[in-house]
TIRO-988823 format. One record per residue (C-alpha): residue in three letters; x, y, z; residue number from 1; chain. Coordinates in nm, 3 decimals. Example, Ala and Ser with C-alpha at 12.3 -4.5 7.8 and 13.67 -1.06 7.14 Angstrom:
<sites>
SITE  code       xx       yy       zz  pos  unit
SITE   ALA    1.230   -0.450    0.780    1     A
SITE   SER    1.367   -0.106    0.714    2     A
</sites>
This chain:
<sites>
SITE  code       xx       yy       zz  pos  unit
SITE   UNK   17.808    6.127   18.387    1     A
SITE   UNK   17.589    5.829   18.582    2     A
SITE   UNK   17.210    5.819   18.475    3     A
SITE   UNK   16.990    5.687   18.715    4     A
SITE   UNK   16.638    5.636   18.609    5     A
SITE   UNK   16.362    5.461   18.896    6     A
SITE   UNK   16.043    5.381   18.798    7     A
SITE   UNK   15.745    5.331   18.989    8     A
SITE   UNK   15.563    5.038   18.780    9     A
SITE   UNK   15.239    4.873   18.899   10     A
SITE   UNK   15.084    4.594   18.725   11     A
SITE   UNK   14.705    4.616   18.775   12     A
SITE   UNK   14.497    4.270   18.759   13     A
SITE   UNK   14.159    4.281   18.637   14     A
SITE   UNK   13.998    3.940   18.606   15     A
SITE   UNK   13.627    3.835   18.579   16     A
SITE   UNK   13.640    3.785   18.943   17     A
SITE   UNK   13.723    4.149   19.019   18     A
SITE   UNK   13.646    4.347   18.702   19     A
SITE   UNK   13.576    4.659   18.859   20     A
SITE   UNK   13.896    4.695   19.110   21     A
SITE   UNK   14.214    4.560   19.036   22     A
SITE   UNK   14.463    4.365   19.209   23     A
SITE   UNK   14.820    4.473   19.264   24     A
SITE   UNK   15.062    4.246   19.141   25     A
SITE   UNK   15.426    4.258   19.227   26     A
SITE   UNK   15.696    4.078   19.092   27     A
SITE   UNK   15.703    3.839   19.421   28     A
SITE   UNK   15.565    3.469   19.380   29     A
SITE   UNK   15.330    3.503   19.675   30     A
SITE   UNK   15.166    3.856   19.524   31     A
SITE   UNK   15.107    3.651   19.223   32     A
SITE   UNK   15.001    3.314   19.386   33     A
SITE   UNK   14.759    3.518   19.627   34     A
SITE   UNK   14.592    3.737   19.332   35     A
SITE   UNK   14.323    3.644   19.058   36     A
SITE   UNK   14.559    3.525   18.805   37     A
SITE   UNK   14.552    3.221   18.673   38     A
SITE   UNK   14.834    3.109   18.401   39     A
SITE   UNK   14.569    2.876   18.250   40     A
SITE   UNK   14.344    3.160   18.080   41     A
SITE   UNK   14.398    3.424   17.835   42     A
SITE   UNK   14.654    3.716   17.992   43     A
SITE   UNK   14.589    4.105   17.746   44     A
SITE   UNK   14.841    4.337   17.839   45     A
SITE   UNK   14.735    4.723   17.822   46     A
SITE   UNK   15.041    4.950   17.818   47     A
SITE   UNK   14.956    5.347   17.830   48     A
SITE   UNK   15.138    5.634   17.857   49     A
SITE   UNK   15.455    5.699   18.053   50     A
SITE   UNK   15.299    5.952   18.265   51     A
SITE   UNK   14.897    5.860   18.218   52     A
SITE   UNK   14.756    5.800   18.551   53     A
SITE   UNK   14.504    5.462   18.603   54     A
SITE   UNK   14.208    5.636   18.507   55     A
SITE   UNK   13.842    5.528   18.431   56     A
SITE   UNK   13.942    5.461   18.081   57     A
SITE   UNK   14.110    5.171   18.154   58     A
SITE   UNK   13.836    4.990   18.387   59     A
SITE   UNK   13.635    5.045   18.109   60     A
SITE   UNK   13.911    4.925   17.895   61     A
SITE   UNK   13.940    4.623   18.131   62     A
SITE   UNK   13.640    4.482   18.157   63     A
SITE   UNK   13.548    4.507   17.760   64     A
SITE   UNK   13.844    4.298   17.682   65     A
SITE   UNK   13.736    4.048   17.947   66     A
SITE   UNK   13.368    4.061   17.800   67     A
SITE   UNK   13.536    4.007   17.459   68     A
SITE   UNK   13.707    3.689   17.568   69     A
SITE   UNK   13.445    3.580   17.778   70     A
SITE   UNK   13.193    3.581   17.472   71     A
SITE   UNK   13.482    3.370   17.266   72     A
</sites>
């Protein structure tokens, strides 16, 4: 029996430049080169639930973590 599994993965940028809406970043060079991201600063990863939705949770989430390193 085959499994096929497909997910539908976004990667969501929040930077100090645009804390309150986030970029969408593929896995293409030019997404990232045209985005917020910058390899020279501090990258968090937050991973939630398989099926959680992007919620207001995680802008608030977001933007404490960049206050946090900001105040560092």
């Amino acid at each position: 029996m085959a499994f096929s599994c497909h997910f539908k993965v976004k990667f969501l940028l929040y930077t100090r430049a645009n804390s309150l809406s986030p970029e969408i970043v593929t896995n293409k060079n030019l997404s990232i080169q045209a985005s917020n991201f910058s390899s020279t600063r501090k990258t968090k990863f937050i991973i939630h639930g398989y099926t959680d939705k992007h919620g207001p949770w995680m802008i608030k989430m977001a933007q404490a973590i960049i206050e946090r390193v900001k105040s560092q």
